[in-house]
ZATIMI-499218 format. One line per 10 residues: number of its first residue (from 0); their letters; for each residue x, y, z of C-alpha. Coordinates in nm, 4 decimals, padded with zeros to 6 digits, always signed. Layout:
<pases>
NUM = A = X Y Z  ... .
</pases>
This chain:
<pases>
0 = XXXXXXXXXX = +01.7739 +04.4152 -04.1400  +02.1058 +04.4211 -03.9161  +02.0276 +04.6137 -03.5422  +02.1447 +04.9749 -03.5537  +02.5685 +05.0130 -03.4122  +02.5165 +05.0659 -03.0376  +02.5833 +05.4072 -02.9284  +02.9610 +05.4227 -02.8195  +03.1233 +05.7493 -02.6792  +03.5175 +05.9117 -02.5804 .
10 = XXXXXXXXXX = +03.6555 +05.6687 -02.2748  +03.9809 +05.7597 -02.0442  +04.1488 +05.6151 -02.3754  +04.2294 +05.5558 -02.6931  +03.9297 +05.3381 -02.7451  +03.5332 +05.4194 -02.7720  +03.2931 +05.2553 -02.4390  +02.9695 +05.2225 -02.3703  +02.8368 +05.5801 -02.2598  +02.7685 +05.6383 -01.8959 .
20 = XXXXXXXXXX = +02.4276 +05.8029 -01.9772  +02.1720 +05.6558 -02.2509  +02.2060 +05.8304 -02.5693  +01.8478 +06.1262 -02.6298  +01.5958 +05.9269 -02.7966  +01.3706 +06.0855 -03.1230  +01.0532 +06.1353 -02.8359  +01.2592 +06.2257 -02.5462  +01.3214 +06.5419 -02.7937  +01.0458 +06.6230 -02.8670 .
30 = XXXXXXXXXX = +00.9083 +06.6267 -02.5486  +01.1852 +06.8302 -02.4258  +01.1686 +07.1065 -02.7416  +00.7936 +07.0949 -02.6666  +00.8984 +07.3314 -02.3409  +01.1190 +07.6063 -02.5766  +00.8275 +07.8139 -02.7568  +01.1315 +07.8697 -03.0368  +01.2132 +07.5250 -03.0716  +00.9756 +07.4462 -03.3392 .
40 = XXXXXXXXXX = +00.8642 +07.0588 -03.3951  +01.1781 +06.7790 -03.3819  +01.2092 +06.6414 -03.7684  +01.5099 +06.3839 -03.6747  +01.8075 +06.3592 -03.4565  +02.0825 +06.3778 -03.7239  +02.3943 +06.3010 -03.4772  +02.5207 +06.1529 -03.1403  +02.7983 +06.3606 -02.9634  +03.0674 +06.0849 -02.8578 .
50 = XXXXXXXXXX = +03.1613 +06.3209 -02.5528  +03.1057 +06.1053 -02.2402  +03.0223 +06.3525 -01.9676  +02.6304 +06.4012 -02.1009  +02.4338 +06.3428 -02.3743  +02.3813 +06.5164 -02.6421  +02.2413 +06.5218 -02.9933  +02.1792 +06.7653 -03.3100  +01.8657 +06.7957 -03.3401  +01.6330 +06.9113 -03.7005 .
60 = XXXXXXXXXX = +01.3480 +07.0824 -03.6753  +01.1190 +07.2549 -03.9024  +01.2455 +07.5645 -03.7834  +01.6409 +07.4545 -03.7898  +01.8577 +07.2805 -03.6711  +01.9640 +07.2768 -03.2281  +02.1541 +07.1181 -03.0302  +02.0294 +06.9654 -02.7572  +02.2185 +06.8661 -02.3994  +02.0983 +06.6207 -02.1358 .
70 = XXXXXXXXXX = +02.2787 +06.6299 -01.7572  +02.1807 +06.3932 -01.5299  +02.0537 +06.6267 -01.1466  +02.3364 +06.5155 -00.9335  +02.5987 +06.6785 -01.1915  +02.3804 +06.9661 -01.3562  +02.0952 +07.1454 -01.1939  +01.9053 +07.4206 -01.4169  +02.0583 +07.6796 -01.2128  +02.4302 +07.5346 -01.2323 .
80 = XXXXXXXXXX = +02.3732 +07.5494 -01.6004  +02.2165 +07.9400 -01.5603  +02.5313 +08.0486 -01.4186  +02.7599 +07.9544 -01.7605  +02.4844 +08.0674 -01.9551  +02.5292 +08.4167 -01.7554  +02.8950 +08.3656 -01.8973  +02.7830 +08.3313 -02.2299  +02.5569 +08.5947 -02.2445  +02.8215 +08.8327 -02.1642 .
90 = XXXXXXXXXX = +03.0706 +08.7341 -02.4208  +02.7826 +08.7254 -02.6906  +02.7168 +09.1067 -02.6094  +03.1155 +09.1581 -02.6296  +03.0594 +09.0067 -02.9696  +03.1949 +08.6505 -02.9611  +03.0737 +08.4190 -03.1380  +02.9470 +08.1440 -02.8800  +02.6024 +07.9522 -02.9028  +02.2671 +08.1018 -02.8807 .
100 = XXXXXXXXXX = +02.0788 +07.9425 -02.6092  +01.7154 +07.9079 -02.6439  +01.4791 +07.9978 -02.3187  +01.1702 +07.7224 -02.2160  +00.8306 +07.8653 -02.1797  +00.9204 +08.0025 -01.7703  +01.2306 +08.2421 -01.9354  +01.4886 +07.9917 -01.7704  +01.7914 +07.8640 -02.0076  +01.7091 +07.4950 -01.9010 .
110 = XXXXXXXXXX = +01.4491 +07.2593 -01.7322  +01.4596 +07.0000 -01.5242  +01.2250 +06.6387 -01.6568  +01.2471 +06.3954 -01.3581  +01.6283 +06.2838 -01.3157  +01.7398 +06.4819 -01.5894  +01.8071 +06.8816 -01.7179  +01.8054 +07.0177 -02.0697  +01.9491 +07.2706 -02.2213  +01.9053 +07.3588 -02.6162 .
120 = XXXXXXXXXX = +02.1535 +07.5761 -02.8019  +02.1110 +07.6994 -03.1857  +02.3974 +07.5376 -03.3977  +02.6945 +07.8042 -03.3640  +02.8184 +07.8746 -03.7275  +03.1406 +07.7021 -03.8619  +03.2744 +07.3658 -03.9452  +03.3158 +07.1018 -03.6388  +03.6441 +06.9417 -03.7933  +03.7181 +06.8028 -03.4602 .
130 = XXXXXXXXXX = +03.3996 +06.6460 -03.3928  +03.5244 +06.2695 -03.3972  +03.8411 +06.3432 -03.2913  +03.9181 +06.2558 -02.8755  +03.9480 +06.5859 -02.6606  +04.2458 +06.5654 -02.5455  +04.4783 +06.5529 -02.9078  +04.6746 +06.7464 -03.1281  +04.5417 +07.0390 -03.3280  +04.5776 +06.8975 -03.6777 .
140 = XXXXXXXXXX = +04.8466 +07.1819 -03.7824  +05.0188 +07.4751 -03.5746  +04.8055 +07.7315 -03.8190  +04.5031 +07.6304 -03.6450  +04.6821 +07.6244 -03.3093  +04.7693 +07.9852 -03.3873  +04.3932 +08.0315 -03.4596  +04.2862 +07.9007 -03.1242  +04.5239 +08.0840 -02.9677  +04.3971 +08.4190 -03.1144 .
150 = XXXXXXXXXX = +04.0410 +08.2607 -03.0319  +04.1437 +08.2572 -02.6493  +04.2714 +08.5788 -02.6362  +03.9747 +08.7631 -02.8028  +03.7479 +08.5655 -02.5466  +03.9867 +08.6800 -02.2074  +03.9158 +09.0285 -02.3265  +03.5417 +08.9494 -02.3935  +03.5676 +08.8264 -02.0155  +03.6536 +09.1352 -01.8981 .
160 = XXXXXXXXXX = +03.3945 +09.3111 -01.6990  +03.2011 +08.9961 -01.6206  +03.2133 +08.9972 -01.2480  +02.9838 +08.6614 -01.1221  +03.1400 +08.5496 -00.8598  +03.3116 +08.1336 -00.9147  +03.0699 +07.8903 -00.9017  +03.0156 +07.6488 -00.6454  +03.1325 +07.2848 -00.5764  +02.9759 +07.1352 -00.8519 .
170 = XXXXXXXXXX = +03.1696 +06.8065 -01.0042  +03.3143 +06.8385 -01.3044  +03.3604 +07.2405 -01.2903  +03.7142 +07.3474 -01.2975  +03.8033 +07.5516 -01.0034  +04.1379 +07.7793 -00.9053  +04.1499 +07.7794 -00.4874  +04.4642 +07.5755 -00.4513  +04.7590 +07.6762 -00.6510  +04.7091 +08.0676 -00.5358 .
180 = XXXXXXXXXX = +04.6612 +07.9454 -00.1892  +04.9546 +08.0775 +00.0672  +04.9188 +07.6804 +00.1739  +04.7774 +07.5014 -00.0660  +04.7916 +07.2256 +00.1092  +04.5513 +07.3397 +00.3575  +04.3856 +07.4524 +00.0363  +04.3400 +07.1133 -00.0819  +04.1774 +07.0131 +00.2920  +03.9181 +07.3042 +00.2253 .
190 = XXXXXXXXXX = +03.8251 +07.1581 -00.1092  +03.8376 +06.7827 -00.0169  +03.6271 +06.8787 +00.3125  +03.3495 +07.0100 +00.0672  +03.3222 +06.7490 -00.1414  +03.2535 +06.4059 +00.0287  +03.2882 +06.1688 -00.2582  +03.6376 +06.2736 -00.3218  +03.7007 +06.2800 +00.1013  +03.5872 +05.9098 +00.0645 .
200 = XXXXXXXXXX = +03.7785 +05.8107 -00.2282  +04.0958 +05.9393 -00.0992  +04.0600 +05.8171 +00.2505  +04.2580 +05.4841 +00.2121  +04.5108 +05.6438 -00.0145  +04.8854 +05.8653 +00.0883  +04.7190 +06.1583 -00.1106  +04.8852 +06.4254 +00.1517  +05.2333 +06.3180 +00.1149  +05.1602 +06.2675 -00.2977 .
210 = XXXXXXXXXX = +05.0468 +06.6264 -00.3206  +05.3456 +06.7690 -00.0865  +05.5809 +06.5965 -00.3054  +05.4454 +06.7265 -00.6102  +05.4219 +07.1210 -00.4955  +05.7075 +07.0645 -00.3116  +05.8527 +06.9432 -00.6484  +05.6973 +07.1714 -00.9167  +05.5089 +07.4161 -00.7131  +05.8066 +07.6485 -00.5391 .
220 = XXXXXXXXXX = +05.7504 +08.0168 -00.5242  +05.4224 +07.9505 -00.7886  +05.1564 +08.1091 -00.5502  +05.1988 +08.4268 -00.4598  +05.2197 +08.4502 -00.8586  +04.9115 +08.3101 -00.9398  +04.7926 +08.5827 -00.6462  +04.8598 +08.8431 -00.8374  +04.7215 +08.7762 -01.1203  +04.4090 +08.9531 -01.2054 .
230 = XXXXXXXXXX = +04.0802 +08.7330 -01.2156  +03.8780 +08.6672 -01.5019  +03.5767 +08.4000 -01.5987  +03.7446 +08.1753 -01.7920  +03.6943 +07.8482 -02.0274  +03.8762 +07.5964 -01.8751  +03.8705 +07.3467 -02.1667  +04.0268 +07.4864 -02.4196  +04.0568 +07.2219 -02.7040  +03.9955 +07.1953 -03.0685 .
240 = XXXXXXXXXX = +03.6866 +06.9855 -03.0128  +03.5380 +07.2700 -02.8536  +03.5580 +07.5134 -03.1344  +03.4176 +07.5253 -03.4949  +03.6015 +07.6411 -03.7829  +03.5952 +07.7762 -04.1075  +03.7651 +07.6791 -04.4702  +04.0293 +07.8764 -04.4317  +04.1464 +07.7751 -04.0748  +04.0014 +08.0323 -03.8576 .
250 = XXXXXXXXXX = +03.8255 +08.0137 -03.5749  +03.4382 +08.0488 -03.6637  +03.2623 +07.9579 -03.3118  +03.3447 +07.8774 -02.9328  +03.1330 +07.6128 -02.7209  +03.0857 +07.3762 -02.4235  +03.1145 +07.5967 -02.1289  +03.0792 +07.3523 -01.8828  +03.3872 +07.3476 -01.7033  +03.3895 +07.7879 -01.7159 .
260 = XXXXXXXXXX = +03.4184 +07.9555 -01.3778  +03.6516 +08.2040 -01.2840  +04.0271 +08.1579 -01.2590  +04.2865 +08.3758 -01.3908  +04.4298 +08.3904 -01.8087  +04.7003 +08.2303 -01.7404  +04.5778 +07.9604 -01.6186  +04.3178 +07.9241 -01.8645  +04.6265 +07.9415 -02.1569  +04.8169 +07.6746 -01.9062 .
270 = XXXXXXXXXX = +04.5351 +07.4459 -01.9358  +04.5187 +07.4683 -02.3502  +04.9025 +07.3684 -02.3627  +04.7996 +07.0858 -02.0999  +04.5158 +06.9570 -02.3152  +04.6718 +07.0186 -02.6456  +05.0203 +06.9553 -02.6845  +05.0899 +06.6408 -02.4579  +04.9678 +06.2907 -02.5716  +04.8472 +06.2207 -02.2391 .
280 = XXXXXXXXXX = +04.5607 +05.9549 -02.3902  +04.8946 +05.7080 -02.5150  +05.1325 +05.7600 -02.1920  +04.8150 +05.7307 -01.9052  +04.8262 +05.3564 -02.0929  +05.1939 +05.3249 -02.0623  +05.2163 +05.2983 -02.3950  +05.5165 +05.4964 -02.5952  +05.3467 +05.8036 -02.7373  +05.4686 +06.0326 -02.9883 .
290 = XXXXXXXXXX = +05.6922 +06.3249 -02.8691  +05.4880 +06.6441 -02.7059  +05.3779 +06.8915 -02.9690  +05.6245 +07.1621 -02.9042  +05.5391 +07.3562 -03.2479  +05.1330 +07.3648 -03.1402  +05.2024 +07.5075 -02.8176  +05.4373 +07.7619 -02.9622  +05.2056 +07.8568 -03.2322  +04.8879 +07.8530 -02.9748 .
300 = XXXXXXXXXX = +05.1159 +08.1020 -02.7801  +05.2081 +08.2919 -03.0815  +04.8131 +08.3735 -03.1646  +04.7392 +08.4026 -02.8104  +04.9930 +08.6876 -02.7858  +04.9185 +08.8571 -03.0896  +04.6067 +08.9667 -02.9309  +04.6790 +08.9529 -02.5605  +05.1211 +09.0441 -02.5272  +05.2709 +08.8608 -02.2657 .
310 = XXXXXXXXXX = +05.5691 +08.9728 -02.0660  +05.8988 +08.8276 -01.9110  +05.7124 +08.7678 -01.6014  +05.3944 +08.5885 -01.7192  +05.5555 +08.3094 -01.9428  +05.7827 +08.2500 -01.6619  +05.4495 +08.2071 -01.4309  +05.2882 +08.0294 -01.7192  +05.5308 +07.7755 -01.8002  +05.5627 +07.7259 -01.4176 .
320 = XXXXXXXXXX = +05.1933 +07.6687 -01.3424  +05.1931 +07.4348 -01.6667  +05.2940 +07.1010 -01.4782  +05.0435 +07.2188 -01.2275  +04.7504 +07.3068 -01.3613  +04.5865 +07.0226 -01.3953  +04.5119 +06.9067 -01.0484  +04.2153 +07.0564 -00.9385  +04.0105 +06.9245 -01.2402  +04.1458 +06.5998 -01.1138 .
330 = XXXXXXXXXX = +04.0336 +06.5970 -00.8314  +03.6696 +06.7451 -00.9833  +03.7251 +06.4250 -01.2566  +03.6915 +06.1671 -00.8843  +03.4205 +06.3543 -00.7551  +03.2149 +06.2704 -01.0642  +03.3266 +05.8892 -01.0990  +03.3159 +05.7902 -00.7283  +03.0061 +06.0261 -00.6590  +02.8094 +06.0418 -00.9238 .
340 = XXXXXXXXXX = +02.9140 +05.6522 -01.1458  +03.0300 +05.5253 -00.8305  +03.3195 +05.4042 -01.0354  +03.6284 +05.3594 -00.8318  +03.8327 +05.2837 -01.1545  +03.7776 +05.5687 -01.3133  +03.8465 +05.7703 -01.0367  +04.1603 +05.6261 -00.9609  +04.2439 +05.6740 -01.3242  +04.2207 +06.0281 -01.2614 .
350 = XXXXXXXXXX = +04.3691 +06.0230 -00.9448  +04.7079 +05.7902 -01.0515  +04.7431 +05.8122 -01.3912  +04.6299 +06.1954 -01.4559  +04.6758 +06.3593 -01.1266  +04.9750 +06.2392 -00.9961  +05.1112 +06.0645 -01.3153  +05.0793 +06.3969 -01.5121  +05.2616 +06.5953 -01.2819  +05.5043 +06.3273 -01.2891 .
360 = XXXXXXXXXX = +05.5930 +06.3328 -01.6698  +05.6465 +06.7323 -01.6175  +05.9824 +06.6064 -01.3900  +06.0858 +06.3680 -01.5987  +06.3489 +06.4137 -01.8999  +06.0685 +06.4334 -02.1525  +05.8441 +06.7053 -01.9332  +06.1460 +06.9149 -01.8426  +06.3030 +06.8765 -02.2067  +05.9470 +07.0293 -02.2938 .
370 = XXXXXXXXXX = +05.9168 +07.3377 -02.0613  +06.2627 +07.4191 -02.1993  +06.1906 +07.4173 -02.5311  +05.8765 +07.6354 -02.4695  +06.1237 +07.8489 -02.2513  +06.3672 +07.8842 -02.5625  +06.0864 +07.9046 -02.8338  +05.9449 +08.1781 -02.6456  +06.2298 +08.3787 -02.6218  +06.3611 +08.3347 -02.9463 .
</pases>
């Protein structure tokens, strides 16, 4: 009998690696579902998730199936992972459908085993048509980009109320301290300063003068904007993988709250465009890509606003943050491969080719041709 397929997971490409963290074994389960008096007993792990950040796995039991999440300390601690579940919480009792996560014997949403935390979620309802699919691609037709853009809206007014203040420096958490900032320059010193993996990675690299080109570039008069816009918890990674859907194209269930703190709408709606609509996975490999999905992000800002109207005003700040609004998950994205993998590849990936080389494609003919076409689809 043939050795089972290694376990392979989502890399900074096109292609499928060798995960980062060892895929949940059948006994690490069901030691870790032995802590969740709800859990029942672990009949089989029916599926790897390919998503390389963790690991996780659907797990059956004789009481249902669960999906189960494994962070390694240094990037999740029980209470990092308490204060998204506080998130969730609150949009479940606004009546959004988001995963229902199970408590461990002590009440907490999560416990810590040696290096490692848990967390254990009941499967959300819906259809994961995205599953296989990388993160960062197309929706698979503008009616489901419409969907998710309805989706998004329902869950900003959900938000509402939720008042936790953001969450700390942890690495991969998106964050919104820079592009509001008066100088966010000096903004970007604060943030470097409190994170010493990313202080040491850029050391040896012109990353003052790359940054004051780029919001000298794309970044004029963008601030005091963002300033006034009203805060609000926020998901922060806003792709189809991320959502579960029904038959007829709707959106059924929201999930993986990992990257949720508290930013603004806008830039929450900035960041779906980002992750949706460009096909950054094909030009970070300077390969040519097919065009940018004008008609998704249209139709994701079509549903978004059939919910939530947007004025004059907040396109133009939208489609102004847009080039943007990536940066500060970049710089989250180094603190997690140089501090965490100790990977200075990767983090130079997401310093070269997605910080600065993302922000470069928005001032090139293709990236400007595409804000203006946004510009003109919205107004039209």
């Amino acid at each position: 009998m043939s050795a089972a397929a290694p376990h392979l997971v989502h890399g900074m490409g096109l292609a499928l690696e060798a995960p980062a963290w060892p895929a949940i074994t059948a006994d690490e389960a069901a030691a870790v579902l032995a802590h969740f008096p709800d859990a029942g007993r672990l009949a089989a792990l029916a599926w790897h998730s390919p998503r390389p950040f963790s690991a996780a796995a659907l797990v059956e039991t004789d009481r249902g199936p669960l999906f189960l999440k494994r962070h390694h300390q240094s990037l999740r601690t029980p209470a990092a992972l308490a204060e998204e579940h506080g998130y969730m919480a609150h949009l479940r009792g606004a009546g959004l459908a988001v995963p229902d996560v199970l408590r461990a014997a002590d009440g907490a949403g999560a416990v810590a085993l040696g290096e490692w935390s848990y967390e254990l979620h009941r499967q959300a309802p819906g259809i994961d048509l995205y599953r296989d699919r990388q993160s960062w691609t197309p929706f698979l037709s503008p009616d489901h980009a419409f969907a998710a853009g309805v989706a998004l809206a329902q869950l900003h007014r959900a938000a509402a109320g939720f008042a936790a203040p953001a969450r700390g420096p942890h690495p991969l958490v998106s964050s919104f301290t820079i592009l509001p900032a008066v100088d966010p320059l000096a903004a970007v010193d604060a943030y470097v300063a409190a994170r010493p993996a990313v202080a040491a990675f850029l050391a040896e690299l012109p990353w003052r003068s790359e940054l004051a080109r780029l919001f000298a570039a794309l970044g004029q008069g963008l601030a005091p904007r963002l300033a006034e816009q009203p805060a609000l918890w926020t998901h922060n990674d806003w792709h189809p993988s991320n959502l579960l859907w029904s038959a007829e194209g709707a959106v059924s269930s929201i999930f993986d709250f990992g990257l949720s703190t508290r930013s603004c709408a806008l830039h929450d709606l900035a960041t779906a465009i980002e992750r949706t609509a460009i096909p950054w996975l094909t030009l970070d490999q300077g390969r040519l890509a097919e065009p940018a999905d004008v008609d998704g992000a249209l139709a994701l800002l079509a549903g978004y606003r059939s919910v939530l109207p947007l004025g004059p005003a907040e396109i133009d700040t939208l489609l102004r943050l847009l080039p943007l609004v990536h940066v500060e998950f970049a710089l989250t994205e180094i603190d997690y491969f140089f501090g965490i993998l100790a990977d200075r590849e990767g983090a130079m990936l997401a310093w070269q080719a997605y910080l600065v080389g993302h922000a470069d494609w928005f001032l090139s003919g293709a990236g400007q041709g595409f804000l203006a076409q946004l510009r003109e689809g919205v107004a039209g």
